[in-house]
N, CA, C and O atoms as CSV, one atom per row, in Angstrom:
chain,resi,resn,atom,element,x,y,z
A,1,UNK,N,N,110.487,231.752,55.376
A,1,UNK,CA,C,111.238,230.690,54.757
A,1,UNK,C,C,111.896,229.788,55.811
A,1,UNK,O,O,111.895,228.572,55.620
A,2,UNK,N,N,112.633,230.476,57.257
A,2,UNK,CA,C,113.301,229.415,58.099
A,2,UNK,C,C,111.965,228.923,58.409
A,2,UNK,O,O,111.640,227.928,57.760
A,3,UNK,N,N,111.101,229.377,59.249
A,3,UNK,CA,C,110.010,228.495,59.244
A,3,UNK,C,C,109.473,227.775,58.727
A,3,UNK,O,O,108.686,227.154,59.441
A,4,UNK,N,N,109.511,227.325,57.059
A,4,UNK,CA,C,109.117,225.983,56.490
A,4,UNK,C,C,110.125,224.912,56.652
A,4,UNK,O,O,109.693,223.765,56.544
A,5,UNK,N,N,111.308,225.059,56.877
A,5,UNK,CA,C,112.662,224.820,57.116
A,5,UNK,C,C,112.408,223.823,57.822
A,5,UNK,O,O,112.619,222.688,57.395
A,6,UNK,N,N,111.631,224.181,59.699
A,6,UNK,CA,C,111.774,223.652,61.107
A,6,UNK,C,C,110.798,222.339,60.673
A,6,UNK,O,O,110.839,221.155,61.007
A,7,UNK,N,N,109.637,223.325,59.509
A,7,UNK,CA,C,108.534,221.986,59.535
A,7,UNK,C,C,108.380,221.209,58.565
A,7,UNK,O,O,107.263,220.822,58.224
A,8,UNK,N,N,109.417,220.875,58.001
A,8,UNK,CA,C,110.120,219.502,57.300
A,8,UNK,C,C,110.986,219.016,58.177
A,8,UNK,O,O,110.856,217.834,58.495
A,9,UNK,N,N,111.987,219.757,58.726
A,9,UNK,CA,C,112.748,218.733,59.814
A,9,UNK,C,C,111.559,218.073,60.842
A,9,UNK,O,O,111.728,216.898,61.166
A,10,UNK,N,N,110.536,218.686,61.289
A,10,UNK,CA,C,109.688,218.504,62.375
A,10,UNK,C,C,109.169,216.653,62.201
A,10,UNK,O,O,109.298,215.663,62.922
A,11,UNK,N,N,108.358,217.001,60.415
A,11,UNK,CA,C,108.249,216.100,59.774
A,11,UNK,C,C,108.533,214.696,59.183
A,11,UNK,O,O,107.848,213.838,58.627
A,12,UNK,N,N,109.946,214.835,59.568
A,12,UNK,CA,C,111.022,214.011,59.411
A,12,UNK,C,C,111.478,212.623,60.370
A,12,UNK,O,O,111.856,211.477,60.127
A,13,UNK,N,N,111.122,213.691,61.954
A,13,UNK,CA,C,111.174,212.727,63.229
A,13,UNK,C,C,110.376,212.130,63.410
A,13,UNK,O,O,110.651,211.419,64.376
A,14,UNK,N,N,109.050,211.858,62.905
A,14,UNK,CA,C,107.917,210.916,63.262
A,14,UNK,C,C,108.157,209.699,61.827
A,14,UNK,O,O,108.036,208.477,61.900
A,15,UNK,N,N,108.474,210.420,60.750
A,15,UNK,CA,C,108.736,209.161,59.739
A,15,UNK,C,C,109.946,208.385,59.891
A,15,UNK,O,O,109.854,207.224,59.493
A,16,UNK,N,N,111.235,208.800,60.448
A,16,UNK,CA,C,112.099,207.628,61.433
A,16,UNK,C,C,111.619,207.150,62.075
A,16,UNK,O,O,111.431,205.968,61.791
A,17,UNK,N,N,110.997,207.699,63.537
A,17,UNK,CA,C,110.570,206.984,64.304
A,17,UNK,C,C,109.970,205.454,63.680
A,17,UNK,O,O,110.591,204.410,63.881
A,18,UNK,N,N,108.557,205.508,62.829
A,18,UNK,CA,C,108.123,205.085,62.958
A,18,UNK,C,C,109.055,203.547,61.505
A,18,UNK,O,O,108.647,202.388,61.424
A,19,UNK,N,N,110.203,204.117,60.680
A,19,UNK,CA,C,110.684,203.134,60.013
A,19,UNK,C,C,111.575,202.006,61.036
A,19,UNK,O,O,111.800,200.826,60.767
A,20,UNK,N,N,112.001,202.766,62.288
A,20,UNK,CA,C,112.894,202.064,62.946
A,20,UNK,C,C,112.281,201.495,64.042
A,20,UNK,O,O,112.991,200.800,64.769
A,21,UNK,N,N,111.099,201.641,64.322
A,21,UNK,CA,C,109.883,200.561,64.849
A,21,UNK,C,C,109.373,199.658,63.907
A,21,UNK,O,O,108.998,198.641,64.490
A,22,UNK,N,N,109.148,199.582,62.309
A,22,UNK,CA,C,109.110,198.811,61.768
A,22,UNK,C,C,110.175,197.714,61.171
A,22,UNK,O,O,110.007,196.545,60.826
A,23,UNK,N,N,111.120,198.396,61.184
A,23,UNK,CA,C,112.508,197.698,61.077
A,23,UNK,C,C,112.697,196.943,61.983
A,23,UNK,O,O,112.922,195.766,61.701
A,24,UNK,N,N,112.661,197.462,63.691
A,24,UNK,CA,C,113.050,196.034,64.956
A,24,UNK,C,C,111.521,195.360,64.660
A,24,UNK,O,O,111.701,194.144,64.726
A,25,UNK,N,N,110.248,195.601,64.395
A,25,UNK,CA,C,109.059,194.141,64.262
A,25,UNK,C,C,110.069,193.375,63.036
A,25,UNK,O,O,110.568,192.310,63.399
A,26,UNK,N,N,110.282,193.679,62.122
A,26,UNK,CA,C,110.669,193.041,60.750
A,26,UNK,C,C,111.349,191.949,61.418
A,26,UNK,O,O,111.022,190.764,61.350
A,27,UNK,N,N,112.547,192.553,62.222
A,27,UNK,CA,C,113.941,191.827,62.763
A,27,UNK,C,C,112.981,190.612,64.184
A,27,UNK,O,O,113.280,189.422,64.286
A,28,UNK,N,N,112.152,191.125,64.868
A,28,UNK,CA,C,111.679,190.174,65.820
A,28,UNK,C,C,110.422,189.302,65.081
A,28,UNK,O,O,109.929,188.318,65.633
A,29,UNK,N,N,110.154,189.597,64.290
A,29,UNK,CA,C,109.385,188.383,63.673
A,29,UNK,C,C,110.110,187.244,63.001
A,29,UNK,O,O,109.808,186.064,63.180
A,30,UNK,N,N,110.991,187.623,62.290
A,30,UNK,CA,C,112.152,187.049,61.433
A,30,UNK,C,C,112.716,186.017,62.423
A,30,UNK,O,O,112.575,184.830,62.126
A,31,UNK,N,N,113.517,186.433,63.888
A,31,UNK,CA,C,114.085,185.767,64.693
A,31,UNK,C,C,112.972,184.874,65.148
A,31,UNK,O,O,113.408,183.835,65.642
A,32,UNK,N,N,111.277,184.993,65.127
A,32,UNK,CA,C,110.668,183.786,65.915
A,32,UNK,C,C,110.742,183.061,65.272
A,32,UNK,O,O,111.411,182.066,65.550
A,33,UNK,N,N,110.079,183.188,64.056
A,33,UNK,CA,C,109.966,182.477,63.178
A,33,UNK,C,C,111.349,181.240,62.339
A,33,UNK,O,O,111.224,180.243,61.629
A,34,UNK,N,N,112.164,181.733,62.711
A,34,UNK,CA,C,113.134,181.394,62.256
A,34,UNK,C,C,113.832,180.451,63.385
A,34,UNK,O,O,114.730,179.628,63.204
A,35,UNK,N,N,113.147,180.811,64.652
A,35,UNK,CA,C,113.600,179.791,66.290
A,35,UNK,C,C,112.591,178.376,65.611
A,35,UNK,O,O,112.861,177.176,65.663
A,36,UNK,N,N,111.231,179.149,64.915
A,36,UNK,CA,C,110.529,177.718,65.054
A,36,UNK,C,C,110.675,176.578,63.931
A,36,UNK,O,O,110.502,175.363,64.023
A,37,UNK,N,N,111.105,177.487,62.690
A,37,UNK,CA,C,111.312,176.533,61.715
A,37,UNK,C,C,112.496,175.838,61.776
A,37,UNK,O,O,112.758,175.479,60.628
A,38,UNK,N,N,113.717,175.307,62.888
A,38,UNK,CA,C,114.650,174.540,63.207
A,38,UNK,C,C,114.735,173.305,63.655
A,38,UNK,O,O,113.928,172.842,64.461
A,39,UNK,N,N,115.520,172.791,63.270
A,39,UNK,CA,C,115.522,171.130,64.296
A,39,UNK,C,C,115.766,171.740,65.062
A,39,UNK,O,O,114.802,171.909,65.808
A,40,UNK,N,N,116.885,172.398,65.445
A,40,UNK,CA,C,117.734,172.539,66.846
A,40,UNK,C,C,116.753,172.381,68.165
A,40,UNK,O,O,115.951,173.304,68.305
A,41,UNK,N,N,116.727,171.629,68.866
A,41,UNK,CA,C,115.819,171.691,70.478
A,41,UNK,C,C,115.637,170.467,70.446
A,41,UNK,O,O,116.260,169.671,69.744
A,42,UNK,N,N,114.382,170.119,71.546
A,42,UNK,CA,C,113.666,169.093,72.072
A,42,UNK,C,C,112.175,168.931,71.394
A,42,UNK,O,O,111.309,169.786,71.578
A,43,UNK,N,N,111.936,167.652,70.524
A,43,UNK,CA,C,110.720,167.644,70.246
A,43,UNK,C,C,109.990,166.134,70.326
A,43,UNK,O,O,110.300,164.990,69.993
A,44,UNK,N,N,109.067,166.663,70.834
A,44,UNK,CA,C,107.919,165.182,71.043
A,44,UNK,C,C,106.866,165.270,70.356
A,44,UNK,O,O,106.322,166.242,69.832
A,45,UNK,N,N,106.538,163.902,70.399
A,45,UNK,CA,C,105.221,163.412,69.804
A,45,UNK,C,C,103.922,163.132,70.652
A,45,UNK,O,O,102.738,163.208,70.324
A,46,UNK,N,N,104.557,162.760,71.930
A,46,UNK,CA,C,103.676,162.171,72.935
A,46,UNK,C,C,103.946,162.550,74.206
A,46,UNK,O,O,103.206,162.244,75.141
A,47,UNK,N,N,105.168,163.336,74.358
A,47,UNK,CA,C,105.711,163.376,75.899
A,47,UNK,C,C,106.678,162.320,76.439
A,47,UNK,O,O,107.450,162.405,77.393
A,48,UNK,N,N,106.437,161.242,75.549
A,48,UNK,CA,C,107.330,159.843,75.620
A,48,UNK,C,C,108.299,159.725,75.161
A,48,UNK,O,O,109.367,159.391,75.675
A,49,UNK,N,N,107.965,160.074,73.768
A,49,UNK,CA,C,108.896,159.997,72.434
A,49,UNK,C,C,109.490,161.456,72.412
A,49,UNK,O,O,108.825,162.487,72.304
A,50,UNK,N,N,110.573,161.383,72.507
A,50,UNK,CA,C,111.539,162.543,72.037
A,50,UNK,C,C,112.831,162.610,71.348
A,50,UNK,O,O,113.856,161.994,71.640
A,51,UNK,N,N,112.643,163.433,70.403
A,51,UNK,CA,C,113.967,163.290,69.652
A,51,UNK,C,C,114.838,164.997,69.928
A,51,UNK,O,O,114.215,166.004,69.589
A,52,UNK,N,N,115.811,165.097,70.351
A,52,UNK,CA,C,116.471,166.162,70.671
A,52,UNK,C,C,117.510,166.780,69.389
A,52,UNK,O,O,117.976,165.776,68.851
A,53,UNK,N,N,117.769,167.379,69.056
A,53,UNK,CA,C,118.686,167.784,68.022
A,53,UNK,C,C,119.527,169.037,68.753
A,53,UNK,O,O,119.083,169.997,69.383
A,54,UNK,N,N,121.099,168.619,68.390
A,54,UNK,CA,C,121.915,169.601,68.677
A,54,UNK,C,C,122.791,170.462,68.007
A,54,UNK,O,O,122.619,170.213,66.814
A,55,UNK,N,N,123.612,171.315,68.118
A,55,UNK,CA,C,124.449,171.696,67.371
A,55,UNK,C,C,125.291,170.995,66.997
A,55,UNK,O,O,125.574,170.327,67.991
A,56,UNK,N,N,126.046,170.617,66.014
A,56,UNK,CA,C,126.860,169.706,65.131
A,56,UNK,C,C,126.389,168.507,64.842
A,56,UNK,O,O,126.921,167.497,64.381
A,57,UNK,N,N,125.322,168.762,65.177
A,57,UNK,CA,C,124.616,167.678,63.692
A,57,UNK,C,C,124.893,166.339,64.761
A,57,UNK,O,O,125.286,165.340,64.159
A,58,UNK,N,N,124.746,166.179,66.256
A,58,UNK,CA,C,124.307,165.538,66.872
A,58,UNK,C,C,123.177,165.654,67.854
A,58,UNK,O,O,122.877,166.745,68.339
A,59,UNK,N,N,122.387,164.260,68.230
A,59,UNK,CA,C,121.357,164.141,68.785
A,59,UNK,C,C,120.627,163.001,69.834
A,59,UNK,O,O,121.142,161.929,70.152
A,60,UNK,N,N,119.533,163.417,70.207
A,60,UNK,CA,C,119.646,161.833,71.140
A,60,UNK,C,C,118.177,161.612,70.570
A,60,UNK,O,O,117.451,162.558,70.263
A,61,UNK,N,N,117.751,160.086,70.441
A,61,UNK,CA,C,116.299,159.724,70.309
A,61,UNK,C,C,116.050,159.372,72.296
A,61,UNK,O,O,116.833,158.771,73.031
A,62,UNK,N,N,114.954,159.889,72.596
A,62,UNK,CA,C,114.900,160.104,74.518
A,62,UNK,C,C,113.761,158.933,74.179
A,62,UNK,O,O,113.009,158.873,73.207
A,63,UNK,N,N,113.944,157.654,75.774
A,63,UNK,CA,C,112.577,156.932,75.251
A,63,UNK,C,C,112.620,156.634,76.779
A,63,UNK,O,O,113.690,156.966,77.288
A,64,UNK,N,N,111.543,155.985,77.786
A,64,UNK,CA,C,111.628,155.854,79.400
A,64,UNK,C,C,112.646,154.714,79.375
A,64,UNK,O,O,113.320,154.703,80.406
A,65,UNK,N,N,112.960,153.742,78.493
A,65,UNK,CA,C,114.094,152.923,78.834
A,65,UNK,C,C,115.155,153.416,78.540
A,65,UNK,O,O,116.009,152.549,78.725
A,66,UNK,N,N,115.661,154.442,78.137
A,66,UNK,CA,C,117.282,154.535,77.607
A,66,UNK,C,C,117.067,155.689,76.791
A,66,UNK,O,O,115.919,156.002,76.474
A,67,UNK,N,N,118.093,156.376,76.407
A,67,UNK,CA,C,118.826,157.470,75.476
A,67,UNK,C,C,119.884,156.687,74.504
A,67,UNK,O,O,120.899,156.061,74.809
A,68,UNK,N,N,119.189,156.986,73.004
A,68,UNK,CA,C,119.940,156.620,71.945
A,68,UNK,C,C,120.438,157.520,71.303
A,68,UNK,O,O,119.614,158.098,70.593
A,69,UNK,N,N,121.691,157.985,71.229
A,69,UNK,CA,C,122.347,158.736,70.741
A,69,UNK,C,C,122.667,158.885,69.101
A,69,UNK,O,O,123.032,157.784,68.691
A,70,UNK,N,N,122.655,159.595,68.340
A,70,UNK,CA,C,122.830,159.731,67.257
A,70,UNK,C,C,123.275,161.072,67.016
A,70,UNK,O,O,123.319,161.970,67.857
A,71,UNK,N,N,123.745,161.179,65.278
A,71,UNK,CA,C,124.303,162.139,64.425
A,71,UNK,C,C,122.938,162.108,63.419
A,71,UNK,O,O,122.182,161.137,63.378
A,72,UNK,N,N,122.777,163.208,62.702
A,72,UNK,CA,C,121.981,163.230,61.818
A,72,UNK,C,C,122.434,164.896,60.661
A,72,UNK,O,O,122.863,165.993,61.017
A,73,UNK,N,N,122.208,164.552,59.759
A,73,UNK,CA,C,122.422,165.323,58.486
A,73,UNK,C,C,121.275,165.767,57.815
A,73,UNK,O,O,120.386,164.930,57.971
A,74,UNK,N,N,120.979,166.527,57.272
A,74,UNK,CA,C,119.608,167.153,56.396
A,74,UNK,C,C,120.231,167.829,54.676
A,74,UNK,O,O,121.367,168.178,54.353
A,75,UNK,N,N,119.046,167.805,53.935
A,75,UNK,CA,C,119.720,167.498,52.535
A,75,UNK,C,C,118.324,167.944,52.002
A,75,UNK,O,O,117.471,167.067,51.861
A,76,UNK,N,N,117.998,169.333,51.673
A,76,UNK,CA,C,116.947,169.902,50.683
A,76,UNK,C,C,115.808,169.514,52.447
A,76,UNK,O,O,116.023,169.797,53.625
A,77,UNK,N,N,114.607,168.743,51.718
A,77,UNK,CA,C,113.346,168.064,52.844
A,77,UNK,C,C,114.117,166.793,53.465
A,77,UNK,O,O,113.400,166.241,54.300
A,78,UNK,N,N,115.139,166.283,53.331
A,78,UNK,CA,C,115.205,165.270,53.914
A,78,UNK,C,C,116.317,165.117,55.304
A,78,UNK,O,O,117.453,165.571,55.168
A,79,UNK,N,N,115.962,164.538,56.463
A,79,UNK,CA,C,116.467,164.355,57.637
A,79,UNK,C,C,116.676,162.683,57.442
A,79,UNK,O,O,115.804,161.827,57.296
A,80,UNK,N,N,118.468,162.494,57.502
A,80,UNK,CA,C,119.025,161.417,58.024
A,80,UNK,C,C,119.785,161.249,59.351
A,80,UNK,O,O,120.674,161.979,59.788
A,81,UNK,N,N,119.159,159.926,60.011
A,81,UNK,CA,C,119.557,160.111,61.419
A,81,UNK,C,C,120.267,158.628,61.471
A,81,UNK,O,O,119.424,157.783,61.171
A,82,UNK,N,N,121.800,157.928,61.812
A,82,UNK,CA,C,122.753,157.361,62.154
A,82,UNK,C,C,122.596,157.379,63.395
A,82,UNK,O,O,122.746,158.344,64.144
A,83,UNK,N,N,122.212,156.060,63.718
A,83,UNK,CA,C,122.512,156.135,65.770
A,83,UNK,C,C,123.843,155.244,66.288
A,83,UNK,O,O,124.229,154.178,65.808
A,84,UNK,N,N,124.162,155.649,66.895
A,84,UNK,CA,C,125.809,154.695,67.330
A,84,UNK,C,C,125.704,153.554,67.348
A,84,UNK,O,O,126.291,152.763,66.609
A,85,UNK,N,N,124.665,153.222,68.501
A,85,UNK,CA,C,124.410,152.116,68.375
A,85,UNK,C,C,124.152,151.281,67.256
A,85,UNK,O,O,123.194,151.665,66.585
A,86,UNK,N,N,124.846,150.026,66.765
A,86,UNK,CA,C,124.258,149.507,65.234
A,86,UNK,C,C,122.987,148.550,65.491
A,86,UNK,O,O,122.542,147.786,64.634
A,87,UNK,N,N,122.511,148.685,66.674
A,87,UNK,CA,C,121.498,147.507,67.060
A,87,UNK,C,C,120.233,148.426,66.765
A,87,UNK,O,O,119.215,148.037,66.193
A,88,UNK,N,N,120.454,149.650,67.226
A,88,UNK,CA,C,119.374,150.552,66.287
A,88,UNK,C,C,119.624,151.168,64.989
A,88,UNK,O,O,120.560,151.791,64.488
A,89,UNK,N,N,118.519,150.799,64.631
A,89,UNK,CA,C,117.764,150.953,62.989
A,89,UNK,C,C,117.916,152.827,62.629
A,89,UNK,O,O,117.326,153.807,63.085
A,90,UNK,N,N,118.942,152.662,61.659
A,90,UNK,CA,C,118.726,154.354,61.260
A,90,UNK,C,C,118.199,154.617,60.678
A,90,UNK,O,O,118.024,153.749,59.823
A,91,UNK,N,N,117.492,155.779,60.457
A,91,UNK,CA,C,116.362,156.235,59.938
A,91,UNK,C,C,116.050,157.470,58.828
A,91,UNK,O,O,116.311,158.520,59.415
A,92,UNK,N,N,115.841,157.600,58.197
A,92,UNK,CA,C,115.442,158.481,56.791
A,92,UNK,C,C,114.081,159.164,56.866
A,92,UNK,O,O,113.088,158.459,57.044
A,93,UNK,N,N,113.978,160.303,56.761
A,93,UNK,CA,C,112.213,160.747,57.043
A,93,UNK,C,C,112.475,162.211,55.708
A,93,UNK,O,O,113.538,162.677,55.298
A,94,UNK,N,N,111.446,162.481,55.446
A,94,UNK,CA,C,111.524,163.613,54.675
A,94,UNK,C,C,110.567,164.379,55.517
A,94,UNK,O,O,109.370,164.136,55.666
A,95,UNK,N,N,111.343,165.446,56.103
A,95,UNK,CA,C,110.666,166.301,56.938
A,95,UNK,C,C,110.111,167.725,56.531
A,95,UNK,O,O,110.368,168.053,55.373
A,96,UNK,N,N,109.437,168.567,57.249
A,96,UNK,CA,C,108.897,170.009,56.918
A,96,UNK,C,C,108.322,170.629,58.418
A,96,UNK,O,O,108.072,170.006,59.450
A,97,UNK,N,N,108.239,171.729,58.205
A,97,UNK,CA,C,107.621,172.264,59.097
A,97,UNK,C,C,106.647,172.566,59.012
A,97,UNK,O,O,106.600,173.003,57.862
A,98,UNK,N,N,105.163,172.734,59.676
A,98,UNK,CA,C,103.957,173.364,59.821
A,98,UNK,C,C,103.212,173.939,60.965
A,98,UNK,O,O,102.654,173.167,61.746
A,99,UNK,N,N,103.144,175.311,61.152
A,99,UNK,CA,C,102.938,176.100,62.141
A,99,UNK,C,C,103.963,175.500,63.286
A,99,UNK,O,O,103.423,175.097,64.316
A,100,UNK,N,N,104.720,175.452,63.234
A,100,UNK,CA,C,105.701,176.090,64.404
A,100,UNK,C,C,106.221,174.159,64.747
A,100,UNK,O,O,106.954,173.734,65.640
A,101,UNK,N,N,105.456,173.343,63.591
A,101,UNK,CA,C,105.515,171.736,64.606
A,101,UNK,C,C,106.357,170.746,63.425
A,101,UNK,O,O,106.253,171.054,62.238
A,102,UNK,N,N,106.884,169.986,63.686
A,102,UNK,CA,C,108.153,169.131,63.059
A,102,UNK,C,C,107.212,167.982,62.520
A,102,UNK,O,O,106.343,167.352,63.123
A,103,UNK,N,N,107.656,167.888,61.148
A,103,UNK,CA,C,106.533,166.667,60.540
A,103,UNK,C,C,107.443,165.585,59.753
A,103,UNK,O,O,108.228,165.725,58.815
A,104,UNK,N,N,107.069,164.551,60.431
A,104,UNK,CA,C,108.677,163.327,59.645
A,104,UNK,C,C,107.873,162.690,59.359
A,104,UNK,O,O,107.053,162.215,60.145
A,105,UNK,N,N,107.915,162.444,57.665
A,105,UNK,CA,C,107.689,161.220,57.199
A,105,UNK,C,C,108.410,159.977,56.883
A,105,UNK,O,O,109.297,160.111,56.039
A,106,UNK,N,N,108.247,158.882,57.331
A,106,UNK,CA,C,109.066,157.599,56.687
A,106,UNK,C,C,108.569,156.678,56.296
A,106,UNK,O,O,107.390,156.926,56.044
A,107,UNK,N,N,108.887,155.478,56.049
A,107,UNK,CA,C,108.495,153.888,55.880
A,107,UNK,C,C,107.161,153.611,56.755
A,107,UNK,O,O,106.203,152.903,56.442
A,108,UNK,N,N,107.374,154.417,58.022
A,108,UNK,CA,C,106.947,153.523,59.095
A,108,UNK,C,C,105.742,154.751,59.348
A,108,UNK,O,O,105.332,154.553,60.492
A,109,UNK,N,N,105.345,155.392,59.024
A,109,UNK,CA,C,104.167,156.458,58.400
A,109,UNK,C,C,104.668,157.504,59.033
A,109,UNK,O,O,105.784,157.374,59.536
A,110,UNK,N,N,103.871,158.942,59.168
A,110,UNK,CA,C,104.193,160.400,59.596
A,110,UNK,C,C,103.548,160.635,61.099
A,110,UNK,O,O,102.523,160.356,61.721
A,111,UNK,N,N,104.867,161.362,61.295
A,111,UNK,CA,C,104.476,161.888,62.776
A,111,UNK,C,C,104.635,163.617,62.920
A,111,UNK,O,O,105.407,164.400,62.367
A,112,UNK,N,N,103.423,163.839,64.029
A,112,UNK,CA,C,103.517,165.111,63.847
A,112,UNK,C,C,104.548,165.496,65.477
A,112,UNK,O,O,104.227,164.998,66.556
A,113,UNK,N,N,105.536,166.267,65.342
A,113,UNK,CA,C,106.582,166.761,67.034
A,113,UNK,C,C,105.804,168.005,67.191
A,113,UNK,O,O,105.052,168.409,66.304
A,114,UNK,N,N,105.983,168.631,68.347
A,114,UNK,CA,C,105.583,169.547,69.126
A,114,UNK,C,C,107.156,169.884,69.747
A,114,UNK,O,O,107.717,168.946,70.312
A,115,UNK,N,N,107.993,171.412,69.640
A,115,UNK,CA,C,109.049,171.735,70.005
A,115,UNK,C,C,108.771,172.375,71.508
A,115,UNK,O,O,108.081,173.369,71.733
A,116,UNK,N,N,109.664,171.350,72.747
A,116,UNK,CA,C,109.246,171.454,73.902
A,116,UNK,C,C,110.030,172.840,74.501
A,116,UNK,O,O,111.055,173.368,74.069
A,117,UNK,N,N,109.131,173.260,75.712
A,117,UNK,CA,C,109.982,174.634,76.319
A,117,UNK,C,C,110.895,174.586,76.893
A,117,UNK,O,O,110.968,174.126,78.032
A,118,UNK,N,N,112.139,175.210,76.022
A,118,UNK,CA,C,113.553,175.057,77.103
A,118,UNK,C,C,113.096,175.488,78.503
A,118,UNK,O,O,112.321,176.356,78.906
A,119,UNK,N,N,113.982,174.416,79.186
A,119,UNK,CA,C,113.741,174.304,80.800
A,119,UNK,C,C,114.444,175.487,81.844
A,119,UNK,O,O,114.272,175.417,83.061
């Protein structure tokens, strides 16, 4: 009888093991996935065009002549972006994600971003 005892406990250590190896994949898939579906970072279209997004809901549009600074807000699919400047045109896009890449649609047609590698 102690001997059936040892080999249920025995039994026991390979089925933890193997829930709490499935539990940290659960938790590290969750965290990539969840890095890629964000504004937060640096994303381009071309290498040219970059739009950066930061924490508190500020941001910069990056272009080789200048950095335009802005605030921007999101609301269900939609991304609104306010730039300080009033000489630039603010902008409205209804955005989404697809495989890991930032997709804005507006007026002015859809672009697909590519989220660049922190440096």
């Amino acid at each position: 009888m102690e001997e059936n005892k040892k080999t249920v406990k025995i039994k026991k250590k390979p089925l933890i093991i193997v829930i709490t190896l499935v539990a940290i994949l659960i938790v590290l898939v969750i965290l990539l996935f969840a890095n890629r579906n964000t504004l937060k970072g640096r994303w381009t279209t071309d290498n040219v065009t970059v739009y950066e997004f930061k924490s508190g809901n500020t941001g910069s549009l990056i272009l080789p002549l200048g950095e335009y600074k802005f605030t921007y807000k999101t609301n269900k699919n939609k991304l609104y972006i306010d730039f300080e400047n009033e000489k630039s045109e603010d902008s409205e896009y209804e955005y989404h994600f697809d495989h890991g890449k930032l997709i804005l649609k507006g007026t002015n047609g859809t672009f697909t971003f590519e989220k660049q590698k922190a440096k």
